[in-house]
N, C-alpha and C positions, 0 to 999 in steps of 0.2 A: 480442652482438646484431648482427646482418645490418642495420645503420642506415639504407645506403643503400640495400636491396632493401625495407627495412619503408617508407621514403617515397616510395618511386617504386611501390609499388604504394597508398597512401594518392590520390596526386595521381591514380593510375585509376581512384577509385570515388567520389573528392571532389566535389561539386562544391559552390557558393553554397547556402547556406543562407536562407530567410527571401525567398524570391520566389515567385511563383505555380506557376510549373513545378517548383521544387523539391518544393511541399507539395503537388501535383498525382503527382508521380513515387509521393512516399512513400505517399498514399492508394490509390493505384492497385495497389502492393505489398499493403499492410496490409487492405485490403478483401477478399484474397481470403480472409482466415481467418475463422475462428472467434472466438480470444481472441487480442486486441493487448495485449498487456503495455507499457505505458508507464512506463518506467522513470524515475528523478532522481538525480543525484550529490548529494544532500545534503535532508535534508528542511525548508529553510529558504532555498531560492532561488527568486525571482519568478520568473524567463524557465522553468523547469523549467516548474511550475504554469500559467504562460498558454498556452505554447508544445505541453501537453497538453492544455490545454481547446481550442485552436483544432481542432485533431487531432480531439479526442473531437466538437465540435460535427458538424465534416462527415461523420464517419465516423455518427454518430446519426443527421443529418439526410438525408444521400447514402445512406445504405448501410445503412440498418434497424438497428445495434447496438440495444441494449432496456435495459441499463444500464450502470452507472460502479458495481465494485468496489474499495475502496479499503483502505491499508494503516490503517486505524481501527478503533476499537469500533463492534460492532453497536448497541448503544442510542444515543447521542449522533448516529450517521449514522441512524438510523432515526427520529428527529426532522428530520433536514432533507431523508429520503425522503419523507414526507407531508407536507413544506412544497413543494419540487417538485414534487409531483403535487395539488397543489390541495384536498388534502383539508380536510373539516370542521371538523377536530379538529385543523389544524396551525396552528401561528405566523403571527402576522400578518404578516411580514414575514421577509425572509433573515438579519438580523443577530440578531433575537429565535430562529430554528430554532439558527443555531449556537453558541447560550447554552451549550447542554449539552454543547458540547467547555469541560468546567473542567477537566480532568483536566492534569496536566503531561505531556507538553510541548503548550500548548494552540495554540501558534501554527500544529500542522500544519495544521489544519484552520481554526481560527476565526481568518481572513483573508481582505481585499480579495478574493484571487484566486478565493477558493472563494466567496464572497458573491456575486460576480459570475456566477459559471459556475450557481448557484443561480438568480439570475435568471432567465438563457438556459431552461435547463431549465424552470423554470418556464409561462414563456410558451412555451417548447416543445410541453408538456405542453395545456396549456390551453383545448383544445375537443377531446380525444380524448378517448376511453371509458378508464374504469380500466385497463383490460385490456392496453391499449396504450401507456402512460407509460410513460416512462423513468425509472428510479429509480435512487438511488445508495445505496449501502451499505455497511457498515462488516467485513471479514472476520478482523480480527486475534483476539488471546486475551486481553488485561489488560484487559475489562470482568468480571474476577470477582463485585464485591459487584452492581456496576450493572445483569450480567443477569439478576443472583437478584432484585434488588428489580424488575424488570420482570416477571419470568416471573410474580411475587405481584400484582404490579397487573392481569397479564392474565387470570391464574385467578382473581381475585376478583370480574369479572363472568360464569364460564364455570362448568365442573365443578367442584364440591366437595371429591369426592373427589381429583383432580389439586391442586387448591389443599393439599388436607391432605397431600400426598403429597411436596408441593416442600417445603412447609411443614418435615414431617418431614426431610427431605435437609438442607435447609439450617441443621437446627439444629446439625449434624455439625460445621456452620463457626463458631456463633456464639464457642465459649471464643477464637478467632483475632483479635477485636477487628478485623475489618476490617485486617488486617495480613498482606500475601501471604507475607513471610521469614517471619515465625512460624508460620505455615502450611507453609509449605517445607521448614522446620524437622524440624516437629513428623511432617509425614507423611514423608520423606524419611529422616531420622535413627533415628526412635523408631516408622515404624510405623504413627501415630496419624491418616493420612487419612479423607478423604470420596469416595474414590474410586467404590466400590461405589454410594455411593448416589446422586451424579450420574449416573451413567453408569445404574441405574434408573429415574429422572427422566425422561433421554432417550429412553429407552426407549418411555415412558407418552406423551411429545408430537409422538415422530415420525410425523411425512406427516399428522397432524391438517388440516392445511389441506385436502389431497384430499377430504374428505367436510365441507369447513367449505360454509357459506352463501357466495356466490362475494363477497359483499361484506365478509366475514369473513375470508379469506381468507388476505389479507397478514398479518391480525395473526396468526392462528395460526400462520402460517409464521416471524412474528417473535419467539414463545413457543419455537418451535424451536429457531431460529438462535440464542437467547439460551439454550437449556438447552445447545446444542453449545459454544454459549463458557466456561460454566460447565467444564463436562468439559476442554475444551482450556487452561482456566487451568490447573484443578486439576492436570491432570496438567503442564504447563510450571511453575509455581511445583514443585511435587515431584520434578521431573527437575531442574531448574538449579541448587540445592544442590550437587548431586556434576558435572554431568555438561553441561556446556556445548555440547558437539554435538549431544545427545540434546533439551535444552529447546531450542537453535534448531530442528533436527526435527521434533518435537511443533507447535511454532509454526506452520511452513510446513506441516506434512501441515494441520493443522485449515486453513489457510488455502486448501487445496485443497480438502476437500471442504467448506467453507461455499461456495466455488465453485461446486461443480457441485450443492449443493442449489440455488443459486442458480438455476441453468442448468436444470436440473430443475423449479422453479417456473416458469420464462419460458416453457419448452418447449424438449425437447432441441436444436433446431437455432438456438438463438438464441444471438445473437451479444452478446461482451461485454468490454468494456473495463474493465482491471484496472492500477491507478494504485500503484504501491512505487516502493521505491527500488530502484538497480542489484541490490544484495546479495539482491534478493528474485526479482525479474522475469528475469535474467543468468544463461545455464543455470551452475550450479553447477559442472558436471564442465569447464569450460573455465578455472577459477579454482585456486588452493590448498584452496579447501574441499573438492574432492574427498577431497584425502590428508586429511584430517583427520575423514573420516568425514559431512558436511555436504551434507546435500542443501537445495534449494530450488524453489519453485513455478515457476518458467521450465523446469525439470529434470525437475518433476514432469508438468508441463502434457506437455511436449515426449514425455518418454516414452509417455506415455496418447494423445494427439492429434497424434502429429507436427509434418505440414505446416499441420494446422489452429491452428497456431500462433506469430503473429509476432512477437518482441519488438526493441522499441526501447530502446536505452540513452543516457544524456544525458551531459556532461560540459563543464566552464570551466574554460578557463587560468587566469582569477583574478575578481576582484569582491569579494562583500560576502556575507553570508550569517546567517541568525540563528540562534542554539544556545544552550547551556549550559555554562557548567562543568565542571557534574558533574551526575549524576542527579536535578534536583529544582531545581536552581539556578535563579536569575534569567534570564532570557533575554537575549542580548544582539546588538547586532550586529557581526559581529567580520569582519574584513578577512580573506578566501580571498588566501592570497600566489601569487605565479605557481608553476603547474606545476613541477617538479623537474625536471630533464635526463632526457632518456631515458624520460619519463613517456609513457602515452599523450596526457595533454593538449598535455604540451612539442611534441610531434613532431608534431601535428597547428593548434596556433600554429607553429611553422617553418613547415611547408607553406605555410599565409597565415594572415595575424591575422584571419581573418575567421571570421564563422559557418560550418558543413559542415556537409551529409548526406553519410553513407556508408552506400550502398547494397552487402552485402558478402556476396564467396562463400565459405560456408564453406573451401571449397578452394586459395584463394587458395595460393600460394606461402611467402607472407609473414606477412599476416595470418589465415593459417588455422593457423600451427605456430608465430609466434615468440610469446614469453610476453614482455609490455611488464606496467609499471606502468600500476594506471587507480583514479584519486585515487573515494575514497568519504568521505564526511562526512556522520555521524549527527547524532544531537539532541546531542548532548555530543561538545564539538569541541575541539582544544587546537593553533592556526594553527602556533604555536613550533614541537610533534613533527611536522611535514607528514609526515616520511619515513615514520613508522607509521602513514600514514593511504591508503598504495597496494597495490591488491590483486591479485597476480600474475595475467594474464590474457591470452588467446587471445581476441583481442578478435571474429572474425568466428565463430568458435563458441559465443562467449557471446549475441550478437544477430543479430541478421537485419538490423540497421539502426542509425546511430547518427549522433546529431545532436549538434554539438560549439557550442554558443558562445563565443565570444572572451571576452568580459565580462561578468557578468552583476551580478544586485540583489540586496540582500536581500527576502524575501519581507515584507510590510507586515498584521503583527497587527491584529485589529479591535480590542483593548481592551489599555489597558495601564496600567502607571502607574510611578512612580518605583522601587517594590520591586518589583517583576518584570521590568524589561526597562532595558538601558542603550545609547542612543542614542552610535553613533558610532563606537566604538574598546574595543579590547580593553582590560577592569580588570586 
């Protein structure tokens, strides 16, 4: 690695982070698109989280965006979409809407940082017409059982015939006990899917909303986007059995087009900010995912809309940050150790321990061809293996921007208790 050509082109595109003209520079950039992709090294660090709500605020309030896509389920985010937008029928308050992230890992979402950003919106929201709120939503695949029991709460004050029809589909699933491996299993192995009949389900609810009553609207669009999750489970729980590149694929296509139905609902020209982590937002073809077959929504977006598309990537030299174990485990808060040598984070602490933006040309010299290490930490985190936790990377091809903090926090759970979360230090 070219060490001293990768830092001496860093310190020409560096500058402070965290002052008015820096976040004045970035909106100025990021406003001229379409989709802002707001990226996170990890999905359990505060400054990630605030440092993009500041971002989304002005960018909503400045500059027309219409909503916040996020890496979650559609049911649980479609509860504190109609708590945001003031509706009838929502929670009385922000901490009661994001009741219904129980799911594990529940800290992405039901946290200080999102209760807060709830608020904003909220009173954002709050003397506009329907039409015009800003809403946030949920675009992942693992609401399987949750957008079957929605799409039945929705058909049960609507059409019949649709109600008996989902009815029918979902009984495909019931022998599965609510159990997605056993399902994975069973359709994946032996044959024995629901493939067909979700995907006719879908069929039956698509674009319903277009000829719905306009105060209707949302919900039928949200019978949709919960029979599309249905299908993008089915088929990711089916594909991941055998085939790891293929369910991360499945994952990220459905997360594109719940996208642009999204974008579809709002009106083609509307603008929309879309909240993941790096691995998702980070065009794919500038990482190792390439060779191994992996495409991603930065990738996808990029291809489909070019220039109409800016993303931001995040990253800390070290802090605190909160995860798992393992798949299911306790949550805890476990100590981020400094960057590794040679990492993207190390090399950008050298530079200065301080916060940066990097405002970046693809073409650069340096960072447009040299392949650095750039630290990624999921919901299940293990500090001890750092070295397997960096993901080969062209960093100015992967974003258009990248905002580095020095130090950062762990993100702060709104509920907790002794068996689920361990204050402090790694068990």
């Amino acid at each position: 690695m070219r060490e001293d050509l990768l830092l001496e082109s860093i310190r020409q595109v560096s500058i402070p982070f965290g002052t008015r003209d820096s976040m004045d520079q970035l909106i100025k950039h990021a406003a001229k698109a379409q989709y802002v992709l707001l990226g996170e090294a990890s999905h359990g660090t505060s400054d990630f989280y605030t440092v993009r709500a500041e971002l989304s605020k002005r960018l909503i309030a400045e500059h027309g965006f219409r909503f916040i896509a996020v890496e979650g389920d559609w049911p649980a985010c479609y509860t504190l979409n109609r708590y945001v937008k003031g509706y009838s029928d929502a929670a009385a308050d922000a901490g009661t809407a994001l009741d219904d992230f129980n799911r594990w890992p529940t800290w992405m979402w039901a946290n200080e940082e999102i209760r807060e950003l709830a608020g904003w919106l909220r009173e954002f929201n709050k003397d506009k017409p329907d039409a015009e709120k800003v809403g946030f939503y949920g675009i992942d695949v693992y609401s399987l059982w949750e957008s079957m029991d929605e799409i039945l709460k929705v058909l049960e004050t609507q059409d019949k015939t649709d109600l008996e029809a989902a009815r029918k589909a979902f009984e495909c699933f019931e022998p599965f006990g609510r159990d997605e491996q056993s399902y994975g299993i069973s359709a994946s192995l032996y044959g024995e899917g629901c493939e067909d009949q979700v995907i006719a389900l879908l069929g039956r609810l698509q674009d319903k909303w277009k000829d719905a009553h306009p105060g209707d609207q949302e919900r039928a669009l949200s019978a949709e986007l919960n029979a599309m999750a249905v299908k993008g489970a089915e088929a990711y729980y089916r594909t991941m059995i055998r085939h790891d590149a293929d369910s991360w694929n499945v994952r990220d296509r459905h997360m594109v087009s719940a996208l642009e139905k999204l974008v579809e609902f709002h009106g083609e020209h509307s603008r929309v900010l879309v909240w993941e982590h790096n691995t998702h937002v980070g065009d794919a073809r500038a990482t190792d995912m390439a060779s191994e077959g992996m495409v991603n929504v930065g990738q996808l977006l990029r291809e489909k809309h070019g220039s109409q598309v800016y993303a931001i990537g995040f990253g800390t030299y070290e802090g605190t940050v909160i995860a798992g174990r393992s798949w299911g485990a306790p949550m805890e808060e476990m100590k981020v150790p400094p960057a590794i040598r040679n990492s993207w984070e190390e090399l950008l602490h050298r530079n200065t321990a301080q916060d940066q933006l990097l405002l970046m040309d693809p073409e650069d010299p340096a960072l447009g061809e040299i392949t650095v290490g750039h630290r990624a930490i999921g919901v299940v985190y293990h500090p001890e293996r750092e070295r397997g936790n960096y993901v080969p990377t062209v960093i100015s091809r992967r974003y258009n921007a990248f905002i580095y903090l020095d130090h950062t926090k762990a993100l702060r759970p709104l509920a907790f208790s002794n068996s689920r979360y361990v204050s402090g230090n790694v068990k």
